[in-house]
VMD Tcl script that builds the backbone (N, CA, C; Angstrom):
set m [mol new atoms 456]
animate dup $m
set s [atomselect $m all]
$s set {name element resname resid chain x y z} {
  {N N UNK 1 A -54.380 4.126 -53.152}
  {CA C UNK 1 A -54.471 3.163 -52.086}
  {C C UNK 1 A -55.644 3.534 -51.189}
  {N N UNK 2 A -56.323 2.570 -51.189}
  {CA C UNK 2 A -57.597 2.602 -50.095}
  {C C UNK 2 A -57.422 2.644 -48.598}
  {N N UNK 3 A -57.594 2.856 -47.670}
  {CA C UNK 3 A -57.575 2.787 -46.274}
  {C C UNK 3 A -58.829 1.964 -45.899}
  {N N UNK 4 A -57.975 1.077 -44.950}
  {CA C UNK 4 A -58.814 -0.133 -44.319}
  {C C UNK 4 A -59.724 0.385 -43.681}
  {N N UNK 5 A -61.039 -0.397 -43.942}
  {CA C UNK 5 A -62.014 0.698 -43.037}
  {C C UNK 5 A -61.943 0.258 -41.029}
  {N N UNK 6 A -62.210 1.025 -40.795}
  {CA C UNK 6 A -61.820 0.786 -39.264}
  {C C UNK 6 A -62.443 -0.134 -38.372}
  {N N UNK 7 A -61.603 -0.909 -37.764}
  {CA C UNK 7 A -62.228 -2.255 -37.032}
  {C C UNK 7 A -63.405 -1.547 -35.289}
  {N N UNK 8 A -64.115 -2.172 -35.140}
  {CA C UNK 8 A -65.086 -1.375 -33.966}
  {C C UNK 8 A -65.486 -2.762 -33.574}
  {N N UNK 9 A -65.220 -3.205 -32.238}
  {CA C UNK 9 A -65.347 -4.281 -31.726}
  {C C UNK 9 A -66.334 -3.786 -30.817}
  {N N UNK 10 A -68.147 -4.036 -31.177}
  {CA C UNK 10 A -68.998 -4.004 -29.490}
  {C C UNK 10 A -68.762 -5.131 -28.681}
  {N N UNK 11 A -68.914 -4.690 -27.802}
  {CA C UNK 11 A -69.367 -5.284 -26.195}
  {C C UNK 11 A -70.234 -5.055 -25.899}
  {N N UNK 12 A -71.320 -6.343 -25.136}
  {CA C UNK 12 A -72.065 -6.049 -24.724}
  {C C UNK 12 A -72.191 -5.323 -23.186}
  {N N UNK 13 A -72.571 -4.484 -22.251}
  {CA C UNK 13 A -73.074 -3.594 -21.277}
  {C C UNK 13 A -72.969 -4.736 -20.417}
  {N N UNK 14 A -72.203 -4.512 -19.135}
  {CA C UNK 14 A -71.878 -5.491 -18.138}
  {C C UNK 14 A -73.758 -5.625 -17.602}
  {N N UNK 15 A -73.768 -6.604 -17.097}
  {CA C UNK 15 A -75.223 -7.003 -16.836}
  {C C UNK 15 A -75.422 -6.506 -15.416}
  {N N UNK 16 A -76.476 -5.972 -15.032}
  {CA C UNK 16 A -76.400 -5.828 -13.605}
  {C C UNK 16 A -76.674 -7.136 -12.726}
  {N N UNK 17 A -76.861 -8.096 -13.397}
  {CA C UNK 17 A -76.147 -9.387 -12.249}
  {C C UNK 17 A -74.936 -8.772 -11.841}
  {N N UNK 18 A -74.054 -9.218 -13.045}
  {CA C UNK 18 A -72.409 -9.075 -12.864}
  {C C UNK 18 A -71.687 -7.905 -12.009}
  {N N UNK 19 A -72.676 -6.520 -12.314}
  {CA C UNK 19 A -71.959 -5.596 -11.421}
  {C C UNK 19 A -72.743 -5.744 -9.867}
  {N N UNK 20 A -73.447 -6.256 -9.794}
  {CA C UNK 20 A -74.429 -6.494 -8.473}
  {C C UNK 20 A -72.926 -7.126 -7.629}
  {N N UNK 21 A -72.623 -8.349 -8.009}
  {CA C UNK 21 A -72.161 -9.655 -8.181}
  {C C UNK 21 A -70.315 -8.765 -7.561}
  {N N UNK 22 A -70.005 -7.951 -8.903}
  {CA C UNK 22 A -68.776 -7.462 -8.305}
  {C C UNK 22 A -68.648 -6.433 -6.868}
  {N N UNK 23 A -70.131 -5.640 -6.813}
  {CA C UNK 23 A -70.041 -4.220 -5.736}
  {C C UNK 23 A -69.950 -5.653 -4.623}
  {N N UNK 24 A -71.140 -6.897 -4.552}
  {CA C UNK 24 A -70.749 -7.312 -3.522}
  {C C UNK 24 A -69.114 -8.131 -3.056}
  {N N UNK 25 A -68.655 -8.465 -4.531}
  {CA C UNK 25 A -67.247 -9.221 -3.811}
  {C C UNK 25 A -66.579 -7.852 -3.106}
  {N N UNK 26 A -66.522 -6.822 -4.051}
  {CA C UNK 26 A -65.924 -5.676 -3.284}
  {C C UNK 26 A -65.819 -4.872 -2.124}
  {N N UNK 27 A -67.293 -5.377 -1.529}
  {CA C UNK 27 A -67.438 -5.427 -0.574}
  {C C UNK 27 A -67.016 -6.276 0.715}
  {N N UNK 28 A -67.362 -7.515 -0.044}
  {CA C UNK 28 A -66.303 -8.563 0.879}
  {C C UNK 28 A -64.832 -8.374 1.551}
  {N N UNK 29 A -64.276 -8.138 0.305}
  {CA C UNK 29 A -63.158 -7.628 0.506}
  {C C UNK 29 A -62.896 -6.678 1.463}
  {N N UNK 30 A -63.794 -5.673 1.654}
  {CA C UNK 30 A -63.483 -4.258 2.020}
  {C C UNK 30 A -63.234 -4.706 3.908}
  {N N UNK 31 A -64.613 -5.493 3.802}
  {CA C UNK 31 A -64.633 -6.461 4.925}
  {C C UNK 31 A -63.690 -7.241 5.389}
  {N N UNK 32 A -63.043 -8.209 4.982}
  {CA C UNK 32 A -62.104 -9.229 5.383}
  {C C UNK 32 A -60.673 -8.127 5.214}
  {N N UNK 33 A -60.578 -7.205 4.735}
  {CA C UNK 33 A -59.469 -6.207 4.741}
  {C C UNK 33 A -59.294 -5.295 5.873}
  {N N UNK 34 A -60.428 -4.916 6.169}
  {CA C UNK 34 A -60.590 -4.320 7.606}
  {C C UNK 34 A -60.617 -4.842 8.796}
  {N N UNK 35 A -61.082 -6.317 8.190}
  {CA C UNK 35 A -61.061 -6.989 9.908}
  {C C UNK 35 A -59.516 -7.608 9.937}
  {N N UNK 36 A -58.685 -8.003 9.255}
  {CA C UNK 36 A -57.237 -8.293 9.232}
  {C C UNK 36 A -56.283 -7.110 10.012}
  {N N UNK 37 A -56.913 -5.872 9.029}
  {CA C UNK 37 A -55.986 -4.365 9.923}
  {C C UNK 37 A -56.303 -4.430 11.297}
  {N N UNK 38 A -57.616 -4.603 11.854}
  {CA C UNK 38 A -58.080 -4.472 13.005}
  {C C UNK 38 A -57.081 -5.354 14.271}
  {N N UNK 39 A -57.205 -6.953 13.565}
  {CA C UNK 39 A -56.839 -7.856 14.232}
  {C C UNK 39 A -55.649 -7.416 14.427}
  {N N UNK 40 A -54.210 -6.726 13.583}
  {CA C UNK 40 A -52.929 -6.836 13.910}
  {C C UNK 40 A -52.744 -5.223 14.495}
  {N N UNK 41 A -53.541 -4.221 14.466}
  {CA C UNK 41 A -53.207 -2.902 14.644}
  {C C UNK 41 A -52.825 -3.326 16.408}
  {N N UNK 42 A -52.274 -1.931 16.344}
  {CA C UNK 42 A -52.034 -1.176 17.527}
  {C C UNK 42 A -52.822 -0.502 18.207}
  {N N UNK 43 A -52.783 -0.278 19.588}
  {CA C UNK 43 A -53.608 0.576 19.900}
  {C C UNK 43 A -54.195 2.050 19.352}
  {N N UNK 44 A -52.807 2.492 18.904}
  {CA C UNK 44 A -52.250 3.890 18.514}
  {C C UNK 44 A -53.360 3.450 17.110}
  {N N UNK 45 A -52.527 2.605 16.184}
  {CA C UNK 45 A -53.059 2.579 15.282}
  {C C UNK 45 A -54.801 2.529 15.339}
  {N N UNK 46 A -55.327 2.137 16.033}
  {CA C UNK 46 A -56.937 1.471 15.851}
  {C C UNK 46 A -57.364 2.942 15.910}
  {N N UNK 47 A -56.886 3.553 16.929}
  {CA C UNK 47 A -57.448 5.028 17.431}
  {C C UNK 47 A -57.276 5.930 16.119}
  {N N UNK 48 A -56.510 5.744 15.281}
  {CA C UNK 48 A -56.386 6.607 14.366}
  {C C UNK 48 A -57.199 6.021 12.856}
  {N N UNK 49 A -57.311 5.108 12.846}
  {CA C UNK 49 A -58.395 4.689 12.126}
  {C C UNK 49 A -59.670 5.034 12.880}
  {N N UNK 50 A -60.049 5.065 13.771}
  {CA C UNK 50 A -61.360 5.807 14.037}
  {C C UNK 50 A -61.304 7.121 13.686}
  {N N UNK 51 A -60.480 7.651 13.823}
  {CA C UNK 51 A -60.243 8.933 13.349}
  {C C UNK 51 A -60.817 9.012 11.528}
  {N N UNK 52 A -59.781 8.411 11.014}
  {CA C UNK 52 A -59.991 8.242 9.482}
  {C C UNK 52 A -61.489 7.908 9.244}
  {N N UNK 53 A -61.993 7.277 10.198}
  {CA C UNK 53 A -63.917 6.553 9.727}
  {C C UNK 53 A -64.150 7.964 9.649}
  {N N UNK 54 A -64.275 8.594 10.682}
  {CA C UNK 54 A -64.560 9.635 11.206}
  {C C UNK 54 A -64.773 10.908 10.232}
  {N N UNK 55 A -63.459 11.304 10.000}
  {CA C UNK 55 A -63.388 11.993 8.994}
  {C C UNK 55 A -63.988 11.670 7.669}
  {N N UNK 56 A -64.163 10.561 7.178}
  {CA C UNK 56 A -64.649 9.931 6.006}
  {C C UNK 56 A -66.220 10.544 6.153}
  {N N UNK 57 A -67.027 9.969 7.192}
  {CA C UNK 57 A -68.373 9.983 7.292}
  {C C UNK 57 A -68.640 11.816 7.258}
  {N N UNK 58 A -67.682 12.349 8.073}
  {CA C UNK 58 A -67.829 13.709 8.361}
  {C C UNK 58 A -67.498 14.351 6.496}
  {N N UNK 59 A -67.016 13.870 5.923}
  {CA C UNK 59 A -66.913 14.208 4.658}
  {C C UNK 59 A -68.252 14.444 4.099}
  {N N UNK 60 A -68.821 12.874 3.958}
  {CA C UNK 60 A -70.073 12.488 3.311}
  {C C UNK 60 A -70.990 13.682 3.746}
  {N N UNK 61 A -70.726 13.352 4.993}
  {CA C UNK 61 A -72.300 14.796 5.414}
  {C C UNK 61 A -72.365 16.000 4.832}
  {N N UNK 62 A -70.945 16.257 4.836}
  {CA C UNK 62 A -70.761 17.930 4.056}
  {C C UNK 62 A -71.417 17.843 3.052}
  {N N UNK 63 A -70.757 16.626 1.953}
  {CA C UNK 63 A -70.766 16.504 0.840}
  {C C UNK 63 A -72.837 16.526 0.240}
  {N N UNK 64 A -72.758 15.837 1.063}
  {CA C UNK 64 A -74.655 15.802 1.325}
  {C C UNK 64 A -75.333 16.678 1.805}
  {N N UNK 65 A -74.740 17.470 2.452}
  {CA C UNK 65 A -75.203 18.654 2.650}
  {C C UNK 65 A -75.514 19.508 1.585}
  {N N UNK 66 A -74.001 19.858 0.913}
  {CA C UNK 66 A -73.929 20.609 -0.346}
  {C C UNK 66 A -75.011 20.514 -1.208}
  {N N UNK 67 A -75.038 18.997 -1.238}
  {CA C UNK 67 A -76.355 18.528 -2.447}
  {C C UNK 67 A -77.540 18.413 -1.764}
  {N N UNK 68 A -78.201 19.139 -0.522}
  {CA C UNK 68 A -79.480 19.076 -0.301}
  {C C UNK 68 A -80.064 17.273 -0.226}
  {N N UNK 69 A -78.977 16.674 0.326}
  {CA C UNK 69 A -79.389 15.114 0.055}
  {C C UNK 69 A -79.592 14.874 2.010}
  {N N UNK 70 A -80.701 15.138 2.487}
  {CA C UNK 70 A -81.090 15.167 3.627}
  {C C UNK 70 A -80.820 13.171 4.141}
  {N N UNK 71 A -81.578 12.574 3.775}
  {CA C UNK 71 A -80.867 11.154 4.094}
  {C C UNK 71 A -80.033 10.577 3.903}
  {N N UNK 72 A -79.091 10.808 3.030}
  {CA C UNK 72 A -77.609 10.583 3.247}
  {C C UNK 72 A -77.073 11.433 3.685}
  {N N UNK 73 A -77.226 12.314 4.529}
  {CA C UNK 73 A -76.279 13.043 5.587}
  {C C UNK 73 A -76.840 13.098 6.996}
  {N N UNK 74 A -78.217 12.675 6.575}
  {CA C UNK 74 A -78.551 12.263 8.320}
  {C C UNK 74 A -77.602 10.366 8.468}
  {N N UNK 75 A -77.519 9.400 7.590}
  {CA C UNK 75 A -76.969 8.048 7.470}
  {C C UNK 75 A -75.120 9.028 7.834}
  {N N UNK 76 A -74.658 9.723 6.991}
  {CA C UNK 76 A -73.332 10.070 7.392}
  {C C UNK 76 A -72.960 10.385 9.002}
  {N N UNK 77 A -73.834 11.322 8.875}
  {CA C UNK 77 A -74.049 12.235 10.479}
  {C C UNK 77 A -74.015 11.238 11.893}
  {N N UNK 78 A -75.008 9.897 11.226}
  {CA C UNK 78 A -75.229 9.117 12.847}
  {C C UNK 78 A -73.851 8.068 12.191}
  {N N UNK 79 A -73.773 8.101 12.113}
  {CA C UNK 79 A -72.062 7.519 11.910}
  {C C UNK 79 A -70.866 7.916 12.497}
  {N N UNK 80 A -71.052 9.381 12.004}
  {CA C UNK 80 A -69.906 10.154 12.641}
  {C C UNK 80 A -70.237 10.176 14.482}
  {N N UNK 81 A -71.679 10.449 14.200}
  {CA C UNK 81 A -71.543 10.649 15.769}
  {C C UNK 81 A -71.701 9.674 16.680}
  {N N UNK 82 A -71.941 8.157 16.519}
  {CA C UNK 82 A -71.102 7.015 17.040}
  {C C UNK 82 A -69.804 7.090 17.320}
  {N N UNK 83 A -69.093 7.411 15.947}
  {CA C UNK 83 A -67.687 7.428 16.185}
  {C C UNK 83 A -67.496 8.396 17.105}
  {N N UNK 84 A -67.666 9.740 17.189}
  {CA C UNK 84 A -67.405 10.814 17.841}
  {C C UNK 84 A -67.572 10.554 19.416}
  {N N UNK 85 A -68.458 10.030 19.635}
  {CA C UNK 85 A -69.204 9.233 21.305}
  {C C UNK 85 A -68.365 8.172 21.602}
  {N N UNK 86 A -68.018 7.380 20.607}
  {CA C UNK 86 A -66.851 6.148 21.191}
  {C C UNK 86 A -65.584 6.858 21.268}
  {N N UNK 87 A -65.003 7.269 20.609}
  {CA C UNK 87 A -63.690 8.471 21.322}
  {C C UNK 87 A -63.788 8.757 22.451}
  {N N UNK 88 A -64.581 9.389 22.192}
  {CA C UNK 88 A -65.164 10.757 23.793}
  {C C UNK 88 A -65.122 9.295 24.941}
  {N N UNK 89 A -65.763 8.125 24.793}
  {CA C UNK 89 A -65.804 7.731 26.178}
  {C C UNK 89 A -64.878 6.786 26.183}
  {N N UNK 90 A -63.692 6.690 25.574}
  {CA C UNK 90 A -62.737 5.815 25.334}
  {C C UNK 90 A -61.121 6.844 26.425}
  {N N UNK 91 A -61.779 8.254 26.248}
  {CA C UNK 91 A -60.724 8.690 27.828}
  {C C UNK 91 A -61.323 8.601 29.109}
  {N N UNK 92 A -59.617 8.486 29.218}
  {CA C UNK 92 A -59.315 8.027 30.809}
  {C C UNK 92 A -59.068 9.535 31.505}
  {N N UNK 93 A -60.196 10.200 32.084}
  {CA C UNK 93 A -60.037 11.808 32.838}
  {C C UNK 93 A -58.484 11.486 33.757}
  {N N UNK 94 A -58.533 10.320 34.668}
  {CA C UNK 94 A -57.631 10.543 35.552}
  {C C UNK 94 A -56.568 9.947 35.441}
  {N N UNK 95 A -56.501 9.394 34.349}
  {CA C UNK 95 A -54.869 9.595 34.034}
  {C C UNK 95 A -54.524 10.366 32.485}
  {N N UNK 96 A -55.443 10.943 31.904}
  {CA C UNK 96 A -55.261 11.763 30.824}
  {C C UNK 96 A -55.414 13.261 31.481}
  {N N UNK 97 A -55.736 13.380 32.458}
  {CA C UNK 97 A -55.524 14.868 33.058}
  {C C UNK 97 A -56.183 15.809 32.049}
  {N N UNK 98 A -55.394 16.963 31.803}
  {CA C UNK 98 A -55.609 18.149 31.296}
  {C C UNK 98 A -55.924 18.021 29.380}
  {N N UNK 99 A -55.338 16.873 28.721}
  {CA C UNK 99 A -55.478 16.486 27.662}
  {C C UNK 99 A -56.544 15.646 27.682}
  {N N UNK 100 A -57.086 14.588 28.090}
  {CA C UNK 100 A -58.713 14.315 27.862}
  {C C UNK 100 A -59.632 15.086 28.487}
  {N N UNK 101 A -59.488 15.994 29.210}
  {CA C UNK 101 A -60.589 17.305 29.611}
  {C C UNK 101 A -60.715 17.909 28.142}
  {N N UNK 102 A -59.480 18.358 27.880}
  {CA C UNK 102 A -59.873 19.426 26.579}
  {C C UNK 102 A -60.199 18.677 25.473}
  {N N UNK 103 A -59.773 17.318 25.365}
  {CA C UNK 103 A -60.663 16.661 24.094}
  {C C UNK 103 A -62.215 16.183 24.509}
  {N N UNK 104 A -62.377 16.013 25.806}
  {CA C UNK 104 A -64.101 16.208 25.962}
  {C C UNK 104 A -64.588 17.487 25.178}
  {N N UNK 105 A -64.231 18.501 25.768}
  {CA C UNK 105 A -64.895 19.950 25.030}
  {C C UNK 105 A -64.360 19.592 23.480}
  {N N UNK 106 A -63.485 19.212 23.149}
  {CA C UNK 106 A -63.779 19.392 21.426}
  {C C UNK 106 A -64.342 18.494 20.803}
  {N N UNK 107 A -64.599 17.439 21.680}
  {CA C UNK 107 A -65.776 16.175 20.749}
  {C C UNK 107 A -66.663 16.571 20.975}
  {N N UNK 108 A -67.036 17.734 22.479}
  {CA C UNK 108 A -68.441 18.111 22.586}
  {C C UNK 108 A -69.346 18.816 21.408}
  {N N UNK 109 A -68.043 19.838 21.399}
  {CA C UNK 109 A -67.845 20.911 20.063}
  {C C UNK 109 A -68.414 20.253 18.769}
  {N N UNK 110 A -67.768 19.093 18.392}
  {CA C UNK 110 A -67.593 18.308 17.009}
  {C C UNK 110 A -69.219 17.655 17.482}
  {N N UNK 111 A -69.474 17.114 18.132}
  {CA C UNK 111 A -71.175 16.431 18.524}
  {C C UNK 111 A -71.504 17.790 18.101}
  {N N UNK 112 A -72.070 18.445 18.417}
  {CA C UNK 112 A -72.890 19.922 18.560}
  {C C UNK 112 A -73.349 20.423 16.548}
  {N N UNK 113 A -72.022 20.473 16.454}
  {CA C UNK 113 A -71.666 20.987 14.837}
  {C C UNK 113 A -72.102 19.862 14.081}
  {N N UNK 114 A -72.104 18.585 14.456}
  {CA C UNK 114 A -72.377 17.280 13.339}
  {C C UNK 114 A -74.277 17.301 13.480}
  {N N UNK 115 A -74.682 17.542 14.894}
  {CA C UNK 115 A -76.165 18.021 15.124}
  {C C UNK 115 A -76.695 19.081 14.479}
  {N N UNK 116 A -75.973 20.459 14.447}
  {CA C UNK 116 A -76.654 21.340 13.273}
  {C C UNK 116 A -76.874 21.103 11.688}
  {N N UNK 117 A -75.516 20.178 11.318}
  {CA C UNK 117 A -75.865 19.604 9.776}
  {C C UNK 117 A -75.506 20.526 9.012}
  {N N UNK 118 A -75.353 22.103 9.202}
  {CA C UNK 118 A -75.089 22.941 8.110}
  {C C UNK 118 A -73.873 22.713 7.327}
  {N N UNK 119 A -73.268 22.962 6.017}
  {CA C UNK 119 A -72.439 23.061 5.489}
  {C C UNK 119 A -71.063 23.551 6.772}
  {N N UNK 120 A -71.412 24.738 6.673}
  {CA C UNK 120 A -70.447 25.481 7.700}
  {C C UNK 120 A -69.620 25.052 9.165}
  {N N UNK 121 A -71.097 24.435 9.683}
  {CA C UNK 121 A -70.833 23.444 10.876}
  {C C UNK 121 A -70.232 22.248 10.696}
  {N N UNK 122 A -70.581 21.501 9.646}
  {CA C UNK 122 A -69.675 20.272 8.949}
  {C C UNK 122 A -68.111 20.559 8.701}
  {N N UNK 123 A -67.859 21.745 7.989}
  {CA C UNK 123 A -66.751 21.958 7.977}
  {C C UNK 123 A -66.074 22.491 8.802}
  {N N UNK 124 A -66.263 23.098 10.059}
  {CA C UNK 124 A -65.699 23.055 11.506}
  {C C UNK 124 A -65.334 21.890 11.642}
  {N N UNK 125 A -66.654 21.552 12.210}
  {CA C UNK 125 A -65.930 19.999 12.964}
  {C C UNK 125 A -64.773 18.899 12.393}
  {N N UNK 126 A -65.357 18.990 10.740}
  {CA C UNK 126 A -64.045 18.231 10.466}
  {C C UNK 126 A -62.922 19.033 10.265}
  {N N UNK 127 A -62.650 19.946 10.806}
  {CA C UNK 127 A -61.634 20.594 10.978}
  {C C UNK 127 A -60.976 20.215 11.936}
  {N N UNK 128 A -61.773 20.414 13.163}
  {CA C UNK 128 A -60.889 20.035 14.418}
  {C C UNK 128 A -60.326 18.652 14.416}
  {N N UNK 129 A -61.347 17.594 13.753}
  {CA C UNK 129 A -60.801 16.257 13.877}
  {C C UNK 129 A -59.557 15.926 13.292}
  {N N UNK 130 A -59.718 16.841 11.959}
  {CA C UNK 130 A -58.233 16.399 11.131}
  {C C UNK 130 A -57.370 16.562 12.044}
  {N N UNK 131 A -57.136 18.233 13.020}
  {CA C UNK 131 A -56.059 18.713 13.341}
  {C C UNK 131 A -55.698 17.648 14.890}
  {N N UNK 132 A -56.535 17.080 14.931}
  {CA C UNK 132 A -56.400 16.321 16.490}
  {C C UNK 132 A -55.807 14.796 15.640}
  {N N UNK 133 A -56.282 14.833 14.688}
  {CA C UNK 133 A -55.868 13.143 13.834}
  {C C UNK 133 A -54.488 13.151 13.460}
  {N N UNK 134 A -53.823 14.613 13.070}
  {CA C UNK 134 A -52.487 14.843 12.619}
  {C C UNK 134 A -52.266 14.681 13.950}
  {N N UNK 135 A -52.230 15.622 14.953}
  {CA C UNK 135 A -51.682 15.714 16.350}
  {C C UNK 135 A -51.232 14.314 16.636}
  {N N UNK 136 A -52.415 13.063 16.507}
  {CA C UNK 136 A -52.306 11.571 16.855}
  {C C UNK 136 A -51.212 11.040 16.351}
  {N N UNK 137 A -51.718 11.742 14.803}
  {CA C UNK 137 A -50.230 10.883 14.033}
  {C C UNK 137 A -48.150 10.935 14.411}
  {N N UNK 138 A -48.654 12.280 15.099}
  {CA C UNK 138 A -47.230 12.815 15.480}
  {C C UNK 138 A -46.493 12.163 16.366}
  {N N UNK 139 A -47.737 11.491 17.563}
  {CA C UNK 139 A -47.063 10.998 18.824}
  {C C UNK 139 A -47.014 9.395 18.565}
  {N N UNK 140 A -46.964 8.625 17.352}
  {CA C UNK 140 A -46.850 7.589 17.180}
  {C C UNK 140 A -45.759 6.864 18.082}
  {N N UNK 141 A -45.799 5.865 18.894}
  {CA C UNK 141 A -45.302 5.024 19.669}
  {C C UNK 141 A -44.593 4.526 19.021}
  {N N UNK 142 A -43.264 4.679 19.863}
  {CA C UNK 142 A -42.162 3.913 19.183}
  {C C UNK 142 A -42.265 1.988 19.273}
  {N N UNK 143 A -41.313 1.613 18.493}
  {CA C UNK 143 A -41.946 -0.205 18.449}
  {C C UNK 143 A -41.191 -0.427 20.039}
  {N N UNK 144 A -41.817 -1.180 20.262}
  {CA C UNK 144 A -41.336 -1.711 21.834}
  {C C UNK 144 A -41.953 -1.090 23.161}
  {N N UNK 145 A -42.513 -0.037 22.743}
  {CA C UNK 145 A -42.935 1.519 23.578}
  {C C UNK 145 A -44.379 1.108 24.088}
  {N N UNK 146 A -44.742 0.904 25.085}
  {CA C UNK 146 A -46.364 0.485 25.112}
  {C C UNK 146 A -46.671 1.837 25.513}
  {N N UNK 147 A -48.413 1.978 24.964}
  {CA C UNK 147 A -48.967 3.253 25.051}
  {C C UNK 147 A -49.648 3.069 26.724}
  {N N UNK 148 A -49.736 4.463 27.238}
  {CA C UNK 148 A -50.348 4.709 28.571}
  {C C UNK 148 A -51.953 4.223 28.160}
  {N N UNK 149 A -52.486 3.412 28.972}
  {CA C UNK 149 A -54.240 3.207 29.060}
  {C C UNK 149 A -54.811 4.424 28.620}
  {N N UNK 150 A -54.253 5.423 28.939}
  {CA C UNK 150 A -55.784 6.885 28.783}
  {C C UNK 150 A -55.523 7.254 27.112}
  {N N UNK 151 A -54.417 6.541 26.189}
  {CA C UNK 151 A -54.298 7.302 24.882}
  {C C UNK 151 A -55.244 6.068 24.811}
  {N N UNK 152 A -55.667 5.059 25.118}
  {CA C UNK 152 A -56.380 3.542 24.674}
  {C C UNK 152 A -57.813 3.981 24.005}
}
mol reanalyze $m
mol bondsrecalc $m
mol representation Tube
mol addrep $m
């Protein structure tokens, strides 16, 4: 008995129209997905998605760092440090007291370290952010519970 010789179906190589065509619907998406979360979040919530940008971009830089990829980690870097500057001036000193004092000094900290660019310094800073992003996550507002202006 012979054995069927084996069936091999080509395809042709998606066209770069088509993948052009998909990165941008995917993009769309990414868009109209983010602006929906935005529209229904919470305060609590929005703040912690800045957090998450945050950390994301602070990723990239490392990650670009590692690889000696100087313009995509200067593009990561001024990202992060938008985000890092809209935090920082999003407390309220006098009614956040003693807790937005000390998160001034650690966004100062996290600015400073995202400015040196080194591997080392990258991975500080996103250190502190995670541990301040968990911290966020902990004090989640109960439903009905409105948050004080200075967590805003």
């Amino acid at each position: 008995m012979h054995a069927a010789p084996a069936l091999t179906i080509r395809t042709a190589p998606p066209s770069p129209v088509g993948i052009a065509n998909q990165r941008a619907a995917l993009r769309e998406y990414r868009t109209v997905d983010l602006e929906a979360r935005l529209a229904s979040a919470s305060p609590h919530t929005l703040v912690l998605m800045l957090f998450e940008r945050l950390a994301f971009c602070m990723r990239e830089a490392r990650a670009a760092a590692v690889a000696a990829d100087a313009p995509r980690r200067l593009r990561a870097t001024e990202k992060a440090l938008a985000l890092v500057d809209g935090l920082d001036a999003t407390l309220d000193d006098r009614r956040g007291g003693e807790v937005a004092h000390s998160l001034h000094r650690v966004y100062a900290l996290v600015h400073e370290r995202l400015l040196d660019g080194s591997v080392e310094s990258l991975s500080q800073a996103l250190e502190a952010v995670d541990e301040i992003a968990a911290a966020w996550r902990q004090i989640q507002p109960k439903a009905g519970r409105a948050m004080p202006d200075a967590a805003n």
